[in-house]
DODREN-848185 format. One record per atom (N, C-alpha, C, CB): residue in three letters; residue number from 1; y, z, x. Coordinates in steps of 0.02 Angstrom, whole numbers. Atoms other than C-alpha are relative to their C-alpha. Glycine has a CB too. Layout:
// DODREN-848185
 res   n     yy     zz     xx
 ala NUM      Y      Z      X
...
***
This chain:
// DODREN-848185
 res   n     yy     zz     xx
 unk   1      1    -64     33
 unk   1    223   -254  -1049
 unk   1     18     56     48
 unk   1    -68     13    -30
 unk   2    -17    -32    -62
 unk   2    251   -165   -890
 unk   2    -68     53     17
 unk   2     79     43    -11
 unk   3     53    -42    -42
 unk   3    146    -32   -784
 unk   3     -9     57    -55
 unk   3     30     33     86
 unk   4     15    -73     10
 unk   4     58    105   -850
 unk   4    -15     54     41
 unk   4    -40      2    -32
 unk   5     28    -67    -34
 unk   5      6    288   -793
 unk   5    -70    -30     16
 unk   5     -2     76    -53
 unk   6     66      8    -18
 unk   6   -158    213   -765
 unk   6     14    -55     66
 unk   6    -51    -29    -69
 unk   7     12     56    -32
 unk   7    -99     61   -690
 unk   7     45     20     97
 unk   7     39    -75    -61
 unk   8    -33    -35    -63
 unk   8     22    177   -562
 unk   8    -37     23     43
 unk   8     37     50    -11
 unk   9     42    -65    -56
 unk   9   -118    310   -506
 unk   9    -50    -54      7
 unk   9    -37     95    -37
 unk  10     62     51    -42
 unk  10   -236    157   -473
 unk  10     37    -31     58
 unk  10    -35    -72    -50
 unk  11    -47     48    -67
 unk  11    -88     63   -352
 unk  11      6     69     60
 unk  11    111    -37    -35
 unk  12    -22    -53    -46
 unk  12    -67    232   -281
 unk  12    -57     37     38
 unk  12     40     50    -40
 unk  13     66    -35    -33
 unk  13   -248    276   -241
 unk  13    -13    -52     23
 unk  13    -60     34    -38
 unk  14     19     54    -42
 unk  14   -291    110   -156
 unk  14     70     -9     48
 unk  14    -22    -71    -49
 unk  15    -54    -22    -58
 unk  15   -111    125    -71
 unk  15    -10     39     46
 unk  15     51     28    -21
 unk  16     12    -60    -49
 unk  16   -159    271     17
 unk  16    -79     26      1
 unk  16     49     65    -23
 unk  17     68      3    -23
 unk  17   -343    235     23
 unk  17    -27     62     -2
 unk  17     -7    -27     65
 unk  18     45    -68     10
 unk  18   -410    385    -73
 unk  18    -55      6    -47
 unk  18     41     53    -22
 unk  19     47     -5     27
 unk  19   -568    440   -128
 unk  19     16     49    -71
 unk  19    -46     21     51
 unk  20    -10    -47     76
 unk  20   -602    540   -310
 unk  20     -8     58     47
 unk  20    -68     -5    -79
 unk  21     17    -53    -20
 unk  21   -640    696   -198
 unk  21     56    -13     37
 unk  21    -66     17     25
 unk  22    -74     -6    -19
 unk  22   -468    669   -121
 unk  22     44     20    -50
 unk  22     26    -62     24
 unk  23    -69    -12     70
 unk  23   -373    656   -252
 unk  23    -25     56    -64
 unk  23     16    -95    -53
 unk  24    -11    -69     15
 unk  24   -449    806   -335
 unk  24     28     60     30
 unk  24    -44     16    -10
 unk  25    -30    -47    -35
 unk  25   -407    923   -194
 unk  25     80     -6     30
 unk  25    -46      7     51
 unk  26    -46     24     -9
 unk  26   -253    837   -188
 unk  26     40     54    -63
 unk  26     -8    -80     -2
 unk  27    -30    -43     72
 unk  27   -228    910   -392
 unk  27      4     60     17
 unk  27    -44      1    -69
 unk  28      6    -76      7
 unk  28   -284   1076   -342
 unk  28     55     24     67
 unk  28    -93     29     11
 unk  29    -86    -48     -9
 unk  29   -106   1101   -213
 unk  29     42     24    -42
 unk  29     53    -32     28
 unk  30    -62    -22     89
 unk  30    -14   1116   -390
 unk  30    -55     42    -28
 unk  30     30    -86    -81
 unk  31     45    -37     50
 unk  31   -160   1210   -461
 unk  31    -22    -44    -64
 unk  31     40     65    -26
 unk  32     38     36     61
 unk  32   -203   1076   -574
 unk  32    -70    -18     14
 unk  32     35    -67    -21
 unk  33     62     27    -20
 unk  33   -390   1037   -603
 unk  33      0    -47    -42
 unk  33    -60     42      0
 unk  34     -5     58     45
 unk  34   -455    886   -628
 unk  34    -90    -27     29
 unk  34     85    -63     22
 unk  35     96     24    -23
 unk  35   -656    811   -621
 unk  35     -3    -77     35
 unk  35    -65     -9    -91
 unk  36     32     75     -3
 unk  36   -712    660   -559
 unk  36    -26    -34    -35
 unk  36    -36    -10     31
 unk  37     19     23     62
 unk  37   -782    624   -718
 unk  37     78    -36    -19
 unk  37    -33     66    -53
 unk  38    -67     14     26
 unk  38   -605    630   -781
 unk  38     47    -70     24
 unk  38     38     62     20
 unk  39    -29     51    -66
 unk  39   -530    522   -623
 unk  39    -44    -56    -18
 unk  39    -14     29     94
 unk  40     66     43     21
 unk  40   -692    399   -666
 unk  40     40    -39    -65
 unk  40    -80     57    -28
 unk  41      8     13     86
 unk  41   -611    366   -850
 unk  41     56    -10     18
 unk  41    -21     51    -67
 unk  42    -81     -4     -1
 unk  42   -414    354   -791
 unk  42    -26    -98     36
 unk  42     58     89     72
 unk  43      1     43    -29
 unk  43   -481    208   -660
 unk  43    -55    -62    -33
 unk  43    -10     28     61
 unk  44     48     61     47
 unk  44   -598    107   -788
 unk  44     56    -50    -41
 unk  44    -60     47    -72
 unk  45    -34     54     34
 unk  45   -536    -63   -883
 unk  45     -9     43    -61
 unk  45    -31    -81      2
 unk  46     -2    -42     63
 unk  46   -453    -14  -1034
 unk  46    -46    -26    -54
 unk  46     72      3    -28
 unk  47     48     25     57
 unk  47   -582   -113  -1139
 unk  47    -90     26    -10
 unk  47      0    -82     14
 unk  48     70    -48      6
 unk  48   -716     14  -1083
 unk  48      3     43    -41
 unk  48    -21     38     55
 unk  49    -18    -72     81
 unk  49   -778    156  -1205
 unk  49     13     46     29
 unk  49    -64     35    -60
 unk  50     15    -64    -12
 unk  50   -764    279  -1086
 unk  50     74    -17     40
 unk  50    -82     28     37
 unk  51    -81     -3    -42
 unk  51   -576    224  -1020
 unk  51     30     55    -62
 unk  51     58   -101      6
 unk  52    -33    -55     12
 unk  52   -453    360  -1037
 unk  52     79    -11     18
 unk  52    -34     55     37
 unk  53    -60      7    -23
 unk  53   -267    339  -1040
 unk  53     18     64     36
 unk  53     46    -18    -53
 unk  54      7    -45    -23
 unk  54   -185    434   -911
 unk  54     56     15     -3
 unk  54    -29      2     46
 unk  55    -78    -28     12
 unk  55    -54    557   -961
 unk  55     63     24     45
 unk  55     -9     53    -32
 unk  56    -65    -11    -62
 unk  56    123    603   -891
 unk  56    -18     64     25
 unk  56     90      4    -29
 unk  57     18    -77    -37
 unk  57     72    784   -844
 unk  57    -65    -18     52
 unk  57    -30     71    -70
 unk  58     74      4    -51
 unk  58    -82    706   -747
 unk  58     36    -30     37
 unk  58    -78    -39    -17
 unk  59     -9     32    -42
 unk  59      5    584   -655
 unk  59     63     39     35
 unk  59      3    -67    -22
 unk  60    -74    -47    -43
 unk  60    175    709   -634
 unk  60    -45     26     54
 unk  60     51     81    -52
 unk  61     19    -34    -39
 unk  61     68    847   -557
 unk  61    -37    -46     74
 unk  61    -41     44    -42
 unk  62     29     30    -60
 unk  62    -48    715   -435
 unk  62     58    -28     34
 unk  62    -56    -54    -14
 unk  63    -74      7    -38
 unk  63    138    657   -382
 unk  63     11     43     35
 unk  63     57     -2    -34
 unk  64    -30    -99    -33
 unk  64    188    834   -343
 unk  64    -48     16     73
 unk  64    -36     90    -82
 unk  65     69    -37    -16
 unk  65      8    859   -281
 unk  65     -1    -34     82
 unk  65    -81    -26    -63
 unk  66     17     54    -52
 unk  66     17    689   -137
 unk  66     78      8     37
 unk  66    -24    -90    -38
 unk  67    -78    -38    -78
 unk  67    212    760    -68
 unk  67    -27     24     38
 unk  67     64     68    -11
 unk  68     44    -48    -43
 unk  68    114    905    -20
 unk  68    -24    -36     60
 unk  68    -62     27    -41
 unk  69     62     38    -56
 unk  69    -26    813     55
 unk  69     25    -30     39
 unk  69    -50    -50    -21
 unk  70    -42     39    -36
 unk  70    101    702    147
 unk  70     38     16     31
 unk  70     24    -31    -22
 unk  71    -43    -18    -37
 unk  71    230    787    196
 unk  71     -3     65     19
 unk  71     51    -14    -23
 unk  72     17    -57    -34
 unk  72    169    968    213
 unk  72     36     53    -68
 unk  72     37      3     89
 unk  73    -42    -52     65
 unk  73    234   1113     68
 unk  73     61     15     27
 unk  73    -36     82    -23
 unk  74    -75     -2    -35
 unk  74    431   1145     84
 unk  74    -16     84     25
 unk  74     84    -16    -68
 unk  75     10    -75    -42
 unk  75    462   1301    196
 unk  75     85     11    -25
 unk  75    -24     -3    113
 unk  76    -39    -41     28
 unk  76    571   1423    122
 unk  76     64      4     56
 unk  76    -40     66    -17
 unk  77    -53     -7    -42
 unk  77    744   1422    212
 unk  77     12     75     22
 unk  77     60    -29    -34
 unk  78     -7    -77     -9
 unk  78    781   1590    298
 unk  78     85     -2    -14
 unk  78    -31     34     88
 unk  79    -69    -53     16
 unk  79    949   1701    231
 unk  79      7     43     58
 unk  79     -9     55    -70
 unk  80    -10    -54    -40
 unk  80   1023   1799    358
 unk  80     72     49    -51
 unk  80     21    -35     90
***
């Protein structure tokens, strides 16, 4: 059936060995918030009641969010 958004941001948080309090302050470089509750319910088996599929705007922005964190925010080219 192939990978999901759940099944991505779980390969990608044990890839880079991050905690839920990482990877919130990770969301909040893009200004996205996000709970640990929330993060809690993305990383549960989907046959729990309290799993949560995890959408393309959650997993875009924590993408966006782990460049940052990785490579540093782009620096504005100077114009002369």
């Amino acid at each position: 059936m192939g990978l999901t958004n759940n099944d991505i941001f779980k390969k990608l948080r044990v890839a880079h060995k991050l905690r839920d309090d990482q990877i919130v302050e990770i969301c909040k470089l893009v200004d996205f918030r996000i709970s640990k509750s929330e993060l809690g319910a993305f990383f549960r088996k989907e046959n729990h009641t309290k799993y949560m599929e995890c959408g393309d705007q959650v997993l875009r922005n924590f993408l966006n969010g782990l460049i940052i964190h990785l490579r540093g925010p782009l620096k504005k080219e100077e114009t002369s």
